[in-house]
N, C-alpha and C positions, 0 to 999 in steps of 0.2 A: 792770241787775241781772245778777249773773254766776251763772248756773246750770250743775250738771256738764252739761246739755246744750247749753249754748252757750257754754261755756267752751273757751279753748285754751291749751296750754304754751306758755310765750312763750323761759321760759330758766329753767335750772338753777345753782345755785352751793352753795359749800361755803364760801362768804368771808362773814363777818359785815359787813365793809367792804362788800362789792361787792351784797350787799342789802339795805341798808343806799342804795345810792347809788342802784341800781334804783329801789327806794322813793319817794324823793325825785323822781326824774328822771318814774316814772309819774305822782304824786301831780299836779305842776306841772304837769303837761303837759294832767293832766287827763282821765286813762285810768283807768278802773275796773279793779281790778284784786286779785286775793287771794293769798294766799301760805299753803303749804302746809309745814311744816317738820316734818321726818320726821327724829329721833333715831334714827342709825345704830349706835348702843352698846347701846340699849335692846335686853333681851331680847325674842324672839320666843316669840309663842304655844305656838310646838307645842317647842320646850326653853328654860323658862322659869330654868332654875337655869345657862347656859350662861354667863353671865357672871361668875356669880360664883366657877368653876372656874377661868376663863381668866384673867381679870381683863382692864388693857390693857398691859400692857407690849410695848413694843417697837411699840403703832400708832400712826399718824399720826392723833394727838384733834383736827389744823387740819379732818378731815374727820368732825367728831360728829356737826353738822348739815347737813341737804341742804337747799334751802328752792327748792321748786317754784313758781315763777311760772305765775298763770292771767290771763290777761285775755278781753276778750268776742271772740269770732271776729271781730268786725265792726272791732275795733280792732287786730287779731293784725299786719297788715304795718306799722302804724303804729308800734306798740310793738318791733315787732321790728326796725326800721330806727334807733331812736331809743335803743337799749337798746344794738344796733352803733355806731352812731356817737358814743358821749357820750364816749369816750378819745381820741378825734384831735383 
């Protein structure tokens, strides 16, 4: 069971593809593991109207989502060597 106190960031992406494959490559493998996905367009608390002045033109929407990988500390170099290695 993955708890914030013995949880670890394994890896970071902004690819729907690339956690998406993550996903897959943990599942199989057989690593516990959670994902955090944080909407980087969504207004923030403290100016909540800030989007709607700005709107998005002209950003890069490939980067809307960030989706934070956690796995258990106990499986952090295993995940993290497997997570490296899955494109060679």
């Amino acid at each position: 069971m993955i708890t914030i106190f013995n949880r670890r960031e394994v890896c970071i992406t902004y690819s729907m593809q690339e956690q998406s494959e993550i996903r897959t490559l943990l599942a199989d493998s057989g690593i516990d593991y959670s994902v955090k996905v944080v909407n980087r367009k969504s207004p923030s608390p403290a100016d909540a109207g800030s989007r709607a002045r700005t709107g998005t033109f002209g950003e890069d929407l490939s980067k809307m989502y960030e989706y934070i990988f956690y796995v258990h500390k106990d499986d952090m170099e295993k995940a993290k060597h497997m997570i490296q290695t899955r494109n060679r």
